[in-house]
VOGU-3710 file (C-alpha; in Angstrom, 3 decimals, decimal comma):
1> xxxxxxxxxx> -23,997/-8,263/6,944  -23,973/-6,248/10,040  -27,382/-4,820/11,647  -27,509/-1,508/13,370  -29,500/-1,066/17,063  -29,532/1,705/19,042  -29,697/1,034/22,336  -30,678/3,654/24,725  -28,011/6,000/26,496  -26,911/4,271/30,134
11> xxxxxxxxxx> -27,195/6,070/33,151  -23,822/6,765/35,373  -22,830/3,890/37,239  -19,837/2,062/39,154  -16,636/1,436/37,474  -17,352/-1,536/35,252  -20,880/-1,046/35,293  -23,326/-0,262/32,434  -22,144/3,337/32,654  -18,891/3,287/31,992
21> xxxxxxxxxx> -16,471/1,290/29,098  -15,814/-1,942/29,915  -12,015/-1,596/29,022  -10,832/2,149/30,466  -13,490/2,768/32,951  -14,120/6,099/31,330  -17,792/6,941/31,687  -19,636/7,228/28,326  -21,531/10,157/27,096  -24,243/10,646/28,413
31> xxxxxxxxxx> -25,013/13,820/26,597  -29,023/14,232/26,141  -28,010/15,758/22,598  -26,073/12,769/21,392  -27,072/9,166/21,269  -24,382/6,352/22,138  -25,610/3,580/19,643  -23,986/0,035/19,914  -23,089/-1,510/16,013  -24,477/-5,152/16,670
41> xxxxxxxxxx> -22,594/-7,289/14,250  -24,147/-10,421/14,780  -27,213/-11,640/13,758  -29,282/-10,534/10,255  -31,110/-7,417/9,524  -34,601/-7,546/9,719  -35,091/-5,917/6,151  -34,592/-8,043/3,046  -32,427/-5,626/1,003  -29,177/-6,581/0,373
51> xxxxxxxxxx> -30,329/-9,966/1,328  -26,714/-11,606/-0,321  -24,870/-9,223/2,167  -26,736/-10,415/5,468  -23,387/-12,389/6,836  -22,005/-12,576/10,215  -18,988/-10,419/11,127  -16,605/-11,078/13,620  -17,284/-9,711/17,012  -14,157/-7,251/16,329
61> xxxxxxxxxx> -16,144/-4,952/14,732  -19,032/-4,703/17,803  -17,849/-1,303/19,024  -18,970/1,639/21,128  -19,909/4,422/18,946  -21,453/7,803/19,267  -23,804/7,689/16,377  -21,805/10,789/14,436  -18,838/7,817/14,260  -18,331/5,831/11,748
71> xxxxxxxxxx> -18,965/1,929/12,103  -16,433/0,402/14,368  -14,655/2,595/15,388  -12,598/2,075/18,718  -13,915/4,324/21,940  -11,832/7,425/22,354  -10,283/6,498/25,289  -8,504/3,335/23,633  -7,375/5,497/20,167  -4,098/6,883/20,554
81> xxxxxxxxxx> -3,941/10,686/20,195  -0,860/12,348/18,828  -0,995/14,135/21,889  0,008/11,102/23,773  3,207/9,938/25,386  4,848/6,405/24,317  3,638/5,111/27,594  0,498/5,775/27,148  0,556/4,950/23,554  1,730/1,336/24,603
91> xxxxxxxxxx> -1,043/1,013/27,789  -3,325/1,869/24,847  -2,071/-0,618/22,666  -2,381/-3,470/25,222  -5,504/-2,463/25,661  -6,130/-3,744/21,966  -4,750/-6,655/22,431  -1,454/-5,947/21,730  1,173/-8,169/23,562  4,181/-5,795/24,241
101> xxxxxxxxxx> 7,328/-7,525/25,901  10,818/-5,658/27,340  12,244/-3,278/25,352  9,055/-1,714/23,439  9,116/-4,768/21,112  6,030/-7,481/20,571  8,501/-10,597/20,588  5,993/-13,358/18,858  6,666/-11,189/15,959  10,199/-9,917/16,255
111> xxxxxxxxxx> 11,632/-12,540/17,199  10,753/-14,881/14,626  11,446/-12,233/11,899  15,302/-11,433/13,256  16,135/-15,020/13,211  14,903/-16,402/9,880  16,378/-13,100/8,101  19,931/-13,681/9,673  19,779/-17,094/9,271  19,415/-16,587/5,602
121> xxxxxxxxxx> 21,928/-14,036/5,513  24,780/-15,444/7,006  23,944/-18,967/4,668  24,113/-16,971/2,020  27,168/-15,386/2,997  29,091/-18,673/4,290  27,618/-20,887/0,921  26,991/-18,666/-1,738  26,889/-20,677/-4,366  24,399/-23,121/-2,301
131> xxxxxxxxxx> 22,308/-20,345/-2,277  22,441/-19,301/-5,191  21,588/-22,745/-6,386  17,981/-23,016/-4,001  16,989/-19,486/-4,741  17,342/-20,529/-8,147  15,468/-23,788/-8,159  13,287/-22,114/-6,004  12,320/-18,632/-8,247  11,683/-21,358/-11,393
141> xxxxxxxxxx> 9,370/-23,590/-9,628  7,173/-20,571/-8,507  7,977/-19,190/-11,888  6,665/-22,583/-13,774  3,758/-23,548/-11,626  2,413/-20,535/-9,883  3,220/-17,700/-12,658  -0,625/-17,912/-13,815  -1,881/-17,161/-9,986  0,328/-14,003/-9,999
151> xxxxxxxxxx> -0,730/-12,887/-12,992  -4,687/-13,155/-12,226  -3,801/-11,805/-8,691  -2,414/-8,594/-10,055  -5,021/-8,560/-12,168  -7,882/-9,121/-9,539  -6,140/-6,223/-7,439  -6,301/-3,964/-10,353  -10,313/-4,647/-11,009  -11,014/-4,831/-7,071
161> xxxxxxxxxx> -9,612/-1,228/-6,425  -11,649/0,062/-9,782  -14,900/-1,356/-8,505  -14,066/-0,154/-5,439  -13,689/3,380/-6,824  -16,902/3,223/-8,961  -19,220/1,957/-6,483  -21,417/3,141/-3,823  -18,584/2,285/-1,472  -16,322/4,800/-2,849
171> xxxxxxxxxx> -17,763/7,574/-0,864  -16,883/6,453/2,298  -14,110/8,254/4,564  -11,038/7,024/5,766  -11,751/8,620/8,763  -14,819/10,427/10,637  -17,654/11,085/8,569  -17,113/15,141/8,809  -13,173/15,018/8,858  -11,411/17,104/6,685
181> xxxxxxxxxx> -8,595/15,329/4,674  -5,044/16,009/6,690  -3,476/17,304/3,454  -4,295/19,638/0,528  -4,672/17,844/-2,681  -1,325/19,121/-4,240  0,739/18,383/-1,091  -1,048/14,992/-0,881  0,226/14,450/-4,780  3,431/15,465/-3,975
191> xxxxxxxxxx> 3,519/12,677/-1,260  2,348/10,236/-3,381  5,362/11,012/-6,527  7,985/10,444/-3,896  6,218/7,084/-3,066  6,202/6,408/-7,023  10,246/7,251/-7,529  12,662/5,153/-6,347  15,766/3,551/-7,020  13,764/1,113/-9,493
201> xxxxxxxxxx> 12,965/4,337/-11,531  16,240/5,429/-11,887  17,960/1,643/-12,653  15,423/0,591/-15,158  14,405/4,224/-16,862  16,516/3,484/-19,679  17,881/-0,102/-19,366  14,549/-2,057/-19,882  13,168/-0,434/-22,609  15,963/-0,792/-24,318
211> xxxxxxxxxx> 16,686/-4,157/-23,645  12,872/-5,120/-24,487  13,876/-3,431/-28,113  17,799/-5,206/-28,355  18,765/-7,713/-26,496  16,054/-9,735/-24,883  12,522/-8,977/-26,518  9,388/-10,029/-25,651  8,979/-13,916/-26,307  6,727/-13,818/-29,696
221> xxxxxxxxxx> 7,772/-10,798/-30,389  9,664/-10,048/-33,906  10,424/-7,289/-36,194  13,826/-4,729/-36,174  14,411/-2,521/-32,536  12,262/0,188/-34,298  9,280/-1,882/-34,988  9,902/-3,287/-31,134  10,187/0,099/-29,798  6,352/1,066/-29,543
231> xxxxxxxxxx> 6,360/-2,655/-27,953  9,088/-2,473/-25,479  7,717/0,951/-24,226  4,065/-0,161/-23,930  5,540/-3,644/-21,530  6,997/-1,268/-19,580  4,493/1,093/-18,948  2,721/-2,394/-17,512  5,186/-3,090/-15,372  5,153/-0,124/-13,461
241> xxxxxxxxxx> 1,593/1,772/-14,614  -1,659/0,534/-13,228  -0,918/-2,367/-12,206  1,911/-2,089/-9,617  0,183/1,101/-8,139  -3,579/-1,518/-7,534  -1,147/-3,510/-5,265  -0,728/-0,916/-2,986  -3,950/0,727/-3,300  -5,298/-2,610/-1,999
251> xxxxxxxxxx> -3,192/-2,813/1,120  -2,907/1,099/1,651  -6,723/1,081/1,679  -7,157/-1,726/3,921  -4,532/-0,145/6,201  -5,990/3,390/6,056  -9,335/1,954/6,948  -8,460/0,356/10,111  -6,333/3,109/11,228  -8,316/6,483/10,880
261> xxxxxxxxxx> -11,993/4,849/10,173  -11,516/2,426/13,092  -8,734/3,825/15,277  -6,361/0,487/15,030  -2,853/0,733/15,404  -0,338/0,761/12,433  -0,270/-2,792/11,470  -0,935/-5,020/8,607  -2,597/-7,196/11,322  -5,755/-4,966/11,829
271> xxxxxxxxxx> -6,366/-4,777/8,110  -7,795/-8,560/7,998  -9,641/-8,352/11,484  -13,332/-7,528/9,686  -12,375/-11,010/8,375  -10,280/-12,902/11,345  -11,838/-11,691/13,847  -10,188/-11,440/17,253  -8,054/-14,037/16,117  -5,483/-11,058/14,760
281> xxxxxxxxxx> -4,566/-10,399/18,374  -3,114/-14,243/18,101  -0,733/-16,075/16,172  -2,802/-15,301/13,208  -1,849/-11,554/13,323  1,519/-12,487/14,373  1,853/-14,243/11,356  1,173/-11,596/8,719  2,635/-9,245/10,366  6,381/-11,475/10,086
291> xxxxxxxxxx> 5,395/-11,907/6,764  4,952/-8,307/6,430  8,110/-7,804/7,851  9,706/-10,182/5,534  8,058/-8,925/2,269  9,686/-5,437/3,287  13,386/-6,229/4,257  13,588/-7,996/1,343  12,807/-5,826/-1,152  14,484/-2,964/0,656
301> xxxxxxxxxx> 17,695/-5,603/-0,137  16,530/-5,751/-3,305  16,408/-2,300/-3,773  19,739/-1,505/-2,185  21,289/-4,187/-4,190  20,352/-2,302/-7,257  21,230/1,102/-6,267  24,797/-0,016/-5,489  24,978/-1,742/-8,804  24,059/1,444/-10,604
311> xxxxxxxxxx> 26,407/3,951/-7,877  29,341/1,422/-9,275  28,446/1,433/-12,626  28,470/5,276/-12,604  31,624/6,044/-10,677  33,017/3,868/-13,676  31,736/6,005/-16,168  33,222/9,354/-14,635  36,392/7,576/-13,964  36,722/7,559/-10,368
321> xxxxxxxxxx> 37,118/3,779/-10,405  38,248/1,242/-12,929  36,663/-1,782/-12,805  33,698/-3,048/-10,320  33,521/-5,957/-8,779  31,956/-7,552/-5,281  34,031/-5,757/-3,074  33,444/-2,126/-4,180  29,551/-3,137/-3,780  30,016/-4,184/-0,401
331> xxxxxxxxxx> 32,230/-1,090/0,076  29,110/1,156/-1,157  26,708/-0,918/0,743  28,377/-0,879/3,741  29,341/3,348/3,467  25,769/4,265/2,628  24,061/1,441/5,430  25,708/3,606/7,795  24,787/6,771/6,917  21,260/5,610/7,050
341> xxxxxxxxxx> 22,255/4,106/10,241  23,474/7,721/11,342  20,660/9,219/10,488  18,535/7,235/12,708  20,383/7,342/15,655  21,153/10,925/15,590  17,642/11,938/15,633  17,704/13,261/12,137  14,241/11,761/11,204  12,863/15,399/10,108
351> xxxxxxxxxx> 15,513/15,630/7,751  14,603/12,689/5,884  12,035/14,509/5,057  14,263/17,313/3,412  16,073/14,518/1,258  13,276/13,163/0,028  12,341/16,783/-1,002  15,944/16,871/-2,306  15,240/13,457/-4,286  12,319/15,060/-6,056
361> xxxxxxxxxx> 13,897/17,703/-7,077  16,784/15,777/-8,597  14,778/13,330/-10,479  12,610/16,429/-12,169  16,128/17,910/-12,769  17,316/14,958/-14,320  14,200/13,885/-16,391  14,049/17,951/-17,673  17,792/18,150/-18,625  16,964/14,463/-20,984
371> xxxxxxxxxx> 13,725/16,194/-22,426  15,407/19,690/-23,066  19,045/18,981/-24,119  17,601/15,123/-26,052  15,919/14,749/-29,028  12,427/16,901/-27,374  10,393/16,569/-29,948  10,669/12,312/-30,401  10,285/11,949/-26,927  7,190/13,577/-26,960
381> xxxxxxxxxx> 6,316/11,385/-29,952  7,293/8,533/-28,202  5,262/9,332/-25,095  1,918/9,567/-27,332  2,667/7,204/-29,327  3,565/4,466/-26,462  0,670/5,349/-24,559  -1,604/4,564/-27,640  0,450/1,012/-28,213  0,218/0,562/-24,150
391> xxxxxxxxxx> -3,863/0,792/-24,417  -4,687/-1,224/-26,977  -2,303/-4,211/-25,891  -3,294/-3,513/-22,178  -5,579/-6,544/-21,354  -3,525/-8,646/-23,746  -0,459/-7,542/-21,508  -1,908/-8,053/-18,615  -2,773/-11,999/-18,527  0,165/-12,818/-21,300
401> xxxxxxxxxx> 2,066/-15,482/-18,917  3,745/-17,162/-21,852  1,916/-20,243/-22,022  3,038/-21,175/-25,425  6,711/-19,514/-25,576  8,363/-22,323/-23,628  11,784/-22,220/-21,468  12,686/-19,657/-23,135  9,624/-17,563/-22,534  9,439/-19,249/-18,601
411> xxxxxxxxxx> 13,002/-17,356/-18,346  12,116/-14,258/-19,860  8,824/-13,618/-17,704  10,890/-14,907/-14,017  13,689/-11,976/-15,172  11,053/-9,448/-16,142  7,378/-9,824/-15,493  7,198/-12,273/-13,023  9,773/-11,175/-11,058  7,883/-7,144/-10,680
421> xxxxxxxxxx> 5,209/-8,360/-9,304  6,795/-10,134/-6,757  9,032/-7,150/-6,077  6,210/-5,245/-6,033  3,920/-7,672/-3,311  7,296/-7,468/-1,475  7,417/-3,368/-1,339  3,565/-3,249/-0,361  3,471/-3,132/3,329  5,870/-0,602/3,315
431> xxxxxxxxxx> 4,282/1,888/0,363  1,018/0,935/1,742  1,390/1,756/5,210  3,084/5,081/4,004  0,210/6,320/1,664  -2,148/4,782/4,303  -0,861/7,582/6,795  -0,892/10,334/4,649  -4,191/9,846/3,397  -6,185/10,691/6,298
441> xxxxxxxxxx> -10,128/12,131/5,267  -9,917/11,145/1,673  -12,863/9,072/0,512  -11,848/6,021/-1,309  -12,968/7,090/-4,645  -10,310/10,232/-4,012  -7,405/7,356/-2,598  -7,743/4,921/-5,081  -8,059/7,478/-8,155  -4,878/9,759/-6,662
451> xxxxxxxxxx> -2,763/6,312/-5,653  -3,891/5,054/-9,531  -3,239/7,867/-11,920  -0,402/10,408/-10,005  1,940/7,615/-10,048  1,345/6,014/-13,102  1,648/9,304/-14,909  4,906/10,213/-13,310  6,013/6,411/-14,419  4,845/6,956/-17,647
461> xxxxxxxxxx> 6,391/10,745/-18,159  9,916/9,307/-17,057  9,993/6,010/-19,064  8,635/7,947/-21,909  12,095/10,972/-21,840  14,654/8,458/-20,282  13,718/5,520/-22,376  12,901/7,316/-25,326  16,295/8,984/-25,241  17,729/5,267/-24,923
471> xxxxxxxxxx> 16,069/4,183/-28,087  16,333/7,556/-29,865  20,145/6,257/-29,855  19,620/2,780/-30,402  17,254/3,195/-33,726  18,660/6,773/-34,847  21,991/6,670/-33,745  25,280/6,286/-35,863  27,033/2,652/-35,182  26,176/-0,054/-33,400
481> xxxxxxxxxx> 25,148/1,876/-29,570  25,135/-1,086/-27,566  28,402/-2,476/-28,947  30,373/0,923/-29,141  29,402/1,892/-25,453  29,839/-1,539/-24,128  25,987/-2,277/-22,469  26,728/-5,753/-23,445  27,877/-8,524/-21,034  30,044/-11,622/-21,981
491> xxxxxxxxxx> 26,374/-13,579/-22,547  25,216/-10,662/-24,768  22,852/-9,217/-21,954  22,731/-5,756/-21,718  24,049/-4,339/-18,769  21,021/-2,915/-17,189  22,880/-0,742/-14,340  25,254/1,370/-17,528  22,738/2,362/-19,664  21,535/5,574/-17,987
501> xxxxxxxxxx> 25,407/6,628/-18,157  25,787/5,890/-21,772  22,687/7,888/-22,237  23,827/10,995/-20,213  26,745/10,683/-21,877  25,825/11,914/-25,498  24,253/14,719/-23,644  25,602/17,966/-22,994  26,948/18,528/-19,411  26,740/14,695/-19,679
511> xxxxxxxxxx> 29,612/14,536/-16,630  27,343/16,481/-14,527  24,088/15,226/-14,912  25,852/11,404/-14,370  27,039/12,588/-11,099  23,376/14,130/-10,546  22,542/10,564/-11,248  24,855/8,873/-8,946  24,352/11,617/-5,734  20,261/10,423/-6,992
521> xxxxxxxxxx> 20,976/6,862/-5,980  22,407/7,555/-3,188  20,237/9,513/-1,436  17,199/6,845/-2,437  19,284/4,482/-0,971  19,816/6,128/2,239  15,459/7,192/2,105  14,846/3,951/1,537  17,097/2,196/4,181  15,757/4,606/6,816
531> xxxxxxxxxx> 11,994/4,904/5,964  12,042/1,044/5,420  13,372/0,293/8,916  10,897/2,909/10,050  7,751/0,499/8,683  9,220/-2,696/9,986  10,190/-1,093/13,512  6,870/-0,384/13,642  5,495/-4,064/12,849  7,567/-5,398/15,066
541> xxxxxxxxxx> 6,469/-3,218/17,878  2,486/-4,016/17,071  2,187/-0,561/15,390  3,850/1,828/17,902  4,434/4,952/15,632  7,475/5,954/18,099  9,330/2,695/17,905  12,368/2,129/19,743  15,508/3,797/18,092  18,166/0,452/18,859
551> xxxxxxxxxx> 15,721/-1,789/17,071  14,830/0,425/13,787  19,373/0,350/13,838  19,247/-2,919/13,881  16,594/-3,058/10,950  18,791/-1,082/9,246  21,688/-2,547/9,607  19,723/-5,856/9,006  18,665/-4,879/5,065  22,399/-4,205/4,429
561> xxxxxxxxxx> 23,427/-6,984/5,397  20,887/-8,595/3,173  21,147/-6,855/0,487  25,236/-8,053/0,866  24,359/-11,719/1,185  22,324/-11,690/-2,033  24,780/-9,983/-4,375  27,219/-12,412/-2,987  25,155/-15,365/-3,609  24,319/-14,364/-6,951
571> xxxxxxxxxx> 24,032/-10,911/-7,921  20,613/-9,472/-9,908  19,244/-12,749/-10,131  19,339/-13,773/-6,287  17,796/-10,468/-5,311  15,324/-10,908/-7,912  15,123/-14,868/-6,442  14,324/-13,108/-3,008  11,741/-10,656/-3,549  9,863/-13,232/-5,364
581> xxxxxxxxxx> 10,116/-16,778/-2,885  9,238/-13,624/0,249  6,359/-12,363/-1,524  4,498/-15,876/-2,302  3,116/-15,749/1,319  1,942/-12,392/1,309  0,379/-12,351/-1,691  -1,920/-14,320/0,176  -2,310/-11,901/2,663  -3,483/-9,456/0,143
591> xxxxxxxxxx> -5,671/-11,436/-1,552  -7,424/-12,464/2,196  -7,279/-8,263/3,140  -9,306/-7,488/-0,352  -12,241/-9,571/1,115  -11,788/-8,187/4,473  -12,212/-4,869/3,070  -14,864/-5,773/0,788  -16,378/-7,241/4,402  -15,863/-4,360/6,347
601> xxxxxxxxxx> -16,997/-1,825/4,179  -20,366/-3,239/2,976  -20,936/-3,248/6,837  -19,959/0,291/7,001  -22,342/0,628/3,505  -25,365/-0,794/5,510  -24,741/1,083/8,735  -25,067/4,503/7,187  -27,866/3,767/4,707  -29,670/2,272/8,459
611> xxxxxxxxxx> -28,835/5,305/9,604  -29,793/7,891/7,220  -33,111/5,888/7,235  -33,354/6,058/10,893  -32,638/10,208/10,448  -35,378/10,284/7,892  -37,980/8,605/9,903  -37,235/10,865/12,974  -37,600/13,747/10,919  -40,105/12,906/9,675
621> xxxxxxxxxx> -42,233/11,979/12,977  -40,741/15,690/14,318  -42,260/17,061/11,907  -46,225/15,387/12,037  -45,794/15,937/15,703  -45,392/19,742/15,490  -47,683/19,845/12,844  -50,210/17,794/15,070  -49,864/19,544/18,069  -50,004/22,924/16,708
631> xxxxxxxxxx> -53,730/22,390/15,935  -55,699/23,063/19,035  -58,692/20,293/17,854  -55,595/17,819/17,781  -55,202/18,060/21,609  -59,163/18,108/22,516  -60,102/15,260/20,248  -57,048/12,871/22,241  -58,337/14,299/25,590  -62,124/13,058/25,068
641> xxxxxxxxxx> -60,429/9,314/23,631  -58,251/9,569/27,236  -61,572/10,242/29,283  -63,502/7,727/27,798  -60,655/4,889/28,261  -60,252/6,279/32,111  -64,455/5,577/31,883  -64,359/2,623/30,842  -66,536/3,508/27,579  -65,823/3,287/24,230
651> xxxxxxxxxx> -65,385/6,846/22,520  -68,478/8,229/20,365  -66,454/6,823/17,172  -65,634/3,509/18,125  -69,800/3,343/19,029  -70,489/4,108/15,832  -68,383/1,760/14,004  -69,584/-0,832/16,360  -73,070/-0,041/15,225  -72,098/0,699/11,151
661> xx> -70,486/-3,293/11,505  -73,707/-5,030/12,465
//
């Protein structure tokens, strides 16, 4: 682990010299009141404590720092200010290492992303069925031989952000040691819901617990819907409780530390440079931040691909069309890509702000209208009871990968289980980043409890009214619900994408609250489209936070396209296929950026213990020396020891231990 040496203050000197930074030329401070200490990464402390944390860290970290700084952070002339102008923002970002070609873009890492994304889009367009047939062969390999490694990750990520929380380490800042966090706590848990709803929410709220109770239960699982109820509610709570939610508290946190504890730009890059080194600035960094870039688009697609599924599905059900099929999706994809599109070129960036608002506003509309005009009081039932049933099958849940259930249960986990996480490793870098930037001066004990709980709570309140109402109707009902409001496909699947209609439905002002539904949908899609080409603008132009407008339209028009190519090629299952082949590789990244943290911040850890030591100790010495020389015999007894020295004598009390010793 790092050691800690202050090194004197250096006097003014010529540009380059010991009295200015190396990099800008801007003199240091050479305040009397403040001390400019140097964080020495190299080498071992000389104390013995922490003894198993005494490892070398990459020269990265060896900073300037005024000693009120935290460890490594970046000298203030190299951080970019939000006062600053893009060109200095990019002159600042070169000075990080960041290579920066024509057009505002860093072209080892765009470059590489563009072509491999329409490359896959336009096979997938031109041989769908090809397609179709690798991403297939492809999502049951990974699903057959590496399902156990994504189960342990998610469940490592879960237990590293928990004994992050719990630990001494929790009490650090993500950000100066005095800064105040940027937002209050209930705006900051505002933020955080709109990063937990999304189209997902809305798609699956009713369809998969429903299914998990009907149609397609659990693998071991047996017993009539009502006895699979409790079951079906507590899987889903899994699938998008805890454990989604540790996946992007690990990469938010990472992010969030190198950006406001260390000053680096927005980029997954810097997250893994306590760990890499310097060689981030390479093809290292350029490497994870493509994959980044690829994780994202794709499950943008993803998402997209859904929404339109369930905007189809809905315009059926209020009778403005008759039947869907691939060309009304690519008719809604298309429509709503370009109002995202619009709203990126025409500058309307604030706004999106406003319909995410909007979105929130919606969804608590929606979710209210289930709970007050449904069956209120089972709903609450359910919501207890589930969360009892989710708690007591949690760690049983957690590593089930279906070991013993065969094909049958290899198919059911790459549809379901399997297929989440990888959605959800795709989504990271761009949830991650997002919480990473709003949650400026929280400690990470406050981040990783408010990224935990707000969103799982909101998951769990929704799932709890909108799936509850689905199998209120499904146990309770009169008739057969699935058959009489057709939720079943031709292979006896229920149709996922109809079941929040058929629900709304049976309420009243069911019309009305399914067009709610469908305007919801839309305007997630849109969000999602233009905040997602927002993060992977940014990655591709090594973290600029004003990235060029042509290239964020081309993002744009990028995951549309994408999210075309994989309904085409296959529908539900090649967009599941996608998010989970593009989030293999990055799952990798995460697991590499949990040590790097872990790295980083027992550095930090050490540095401020060193520190508070070294504030002790001086304290302590102020205050013996003002004791000391307030006592005049103090200062008459150390001038007769300096007179005999200058005398060449010994004083009277050396003489007369002299004497005592022989």
């Amino acid at each position: 682990m790092s050691d800690t040496t202050a090194v004197p203050p250096a006097a003014p000197g010529p540009p380059g010299g010991p009295g200015q930074d190396p990099e800008t030329d801007a003199p240091l401070d050479t305040d009397p009141g403040r001390t400019t200490a140097r964080v020495i990464v190299r080498g071992v402390a000389p104390d013995t404590e922490d003894a198993d944390a005494d490892a070398e860290i990459p020269d990265a970290l060896a900073v300037e720092a005024h000693d009120d700084a935290p460890t490594g952070v970046l000298p203030v002339a190299t951080r970019i200010a939000e006062g600053d102008t893009d060109a200095e923002i990019t002159e600042k970002l070169r000075r990080q290492g960041v290579r920066i070609g024509a057009g505002g873009i860093t072209p080892r890492v765009f470059w590489p992303a563009l072509l491999v994304i329409v490359a896959v889009a336009v096979i997938a367009v031109v041989t769908p069925a090809g397609t179709s047939a690798v991403f297939n062969a492809t999502q049951n390999w990974i699903v057959s031989n590496l399902g156990w490694y994504y189960m342990l990750a998610i469940a490592g990520f879960l237990a590293f952000a928990l004994v992050l929380a719990c630990s001494r380490l929790g009490r650090i800042k993500l950000g100066r040691d005095d800064e105040k966090p940027e937002f209050g706590v209930f705006s900051w848990f505002c933020m955080l819901f709109a990063a937990g709803m999304g189209i997902g929410l809305i798609f699956y709220g009713v369809g998969e617990p429903l299914t998990f109770a009907s149609t397609a239960p659990k693998p071991g699982w047996t017993g009539s819907a009502q006895e699979l109820a409790p079951l079906a509610m507590a899987q889903t709570y899994i699938h998008w409780g805890l454990h989604p939610w540790a996946i992007y508290a690990v990469i938010g946190l990472a992010t969030a530390y190198s950006i406001h504890r260390r000053g680096r730009p927005v980029s997954i890059r810097w997250a893994l440079e306590p760990l890499l080194g310097d060689r981030v600035k390479g093809w290292a960094g350029d490497v994870i931040d493509v994959l980044a870039i690829f994780g994202t688009v794709f499950g943008v697609a993803t998402s997209l691909g859904l929404g339109v599924q369930q905007i189809a599905a809905g315009l059926a059900a209020i009778g403005v069309v008759g039947t869907v099929d691939n060309i009304l999706l690519v008719v809604l994809i298309t429509v709503i890509t370009f109002c995202a599109t619009f709203s990126v070129v025409s500058g309307l960036g604030t706004g999106i702000k406003w319909l995410s608002n909007i979105n929130i506003t919606l969804a608590g509309l929606l979710m209210v209208s289930v709970l007050v005009f449904g069956p209120t009081v089972f709903l609450l039932q359910n919501f207890t009871e589930s969360l009892g049933v989710y708690l007591a099958n949690f760690f049983g849940m957690t590593f089930d990968i279906g070991a013993y259930a065969g094909e049958d249960g290899a198919a059911w986990f790459s549809g379901w289980t399997i297929f989440y996480w990888g959605w959800w490793i795709a989504w990271a870098p761009f949830v991650g980043i997002f919480i990473a930037r709003i949650s400026r001066g929280r400690t990470i004990r406050e981040f990783v409890a408010g990224t935990l709980i707000v969103p799982t709570l909101v998951g769990f309140v929704w799932f709890a009214v909108l799936g509850g109402a689905g199998l209120h109707r499904l146990v309770f009902g009169e008739g057969d619900f699935l058959q009489d409001e057709g939720l079943l496909s031709e292979t006896g699947s229920l149709l996922t994408e109809n079941a929040l209609f058929a629900v709304l439905g049976d309420l009243p002002l069911g019309s009305l609250l399914s067009v709610v539904a469908i305007i919801l949908v839309a305007l997630f899609f849109i969000t999602s489209s233009d905040s997602g080409s927002l993060v992977v603008d940014m990655l591709a132009s090594g973290g600029h936070p004003n990235p060029p407008v042509w290239s964020r339209v081309l993002w744009a028009f990028l995951e549309g396209l994408l999210a075309i190519a994989l309904l085409l090629a296959g529908g539900l299952q090649a967009l599941q296929a996608g998010s989970l082949i593009t989030a293999l590789p990055f799952s990798v990244v995460l697991v590499l950026m949990c040590a790097a943290t872990w790295k980083a911040l027992r550095a930090d850890d050490r540095a401020m213990r060193q520190t508070a030591r070294a504030e002790a100790v001086a304290q302590m010495a102020d205050h013996v020396t003002d004791r000391l020389t307030r006592n005049p015999g103090f200062e008459e007894f150390v001038h007769d020891r300096i007179d005999y020295r200058l005398a060449g004598r010994r004083p009277p009390l050396r003489r007369r231990a002299s004497r005592k010793q022989r």
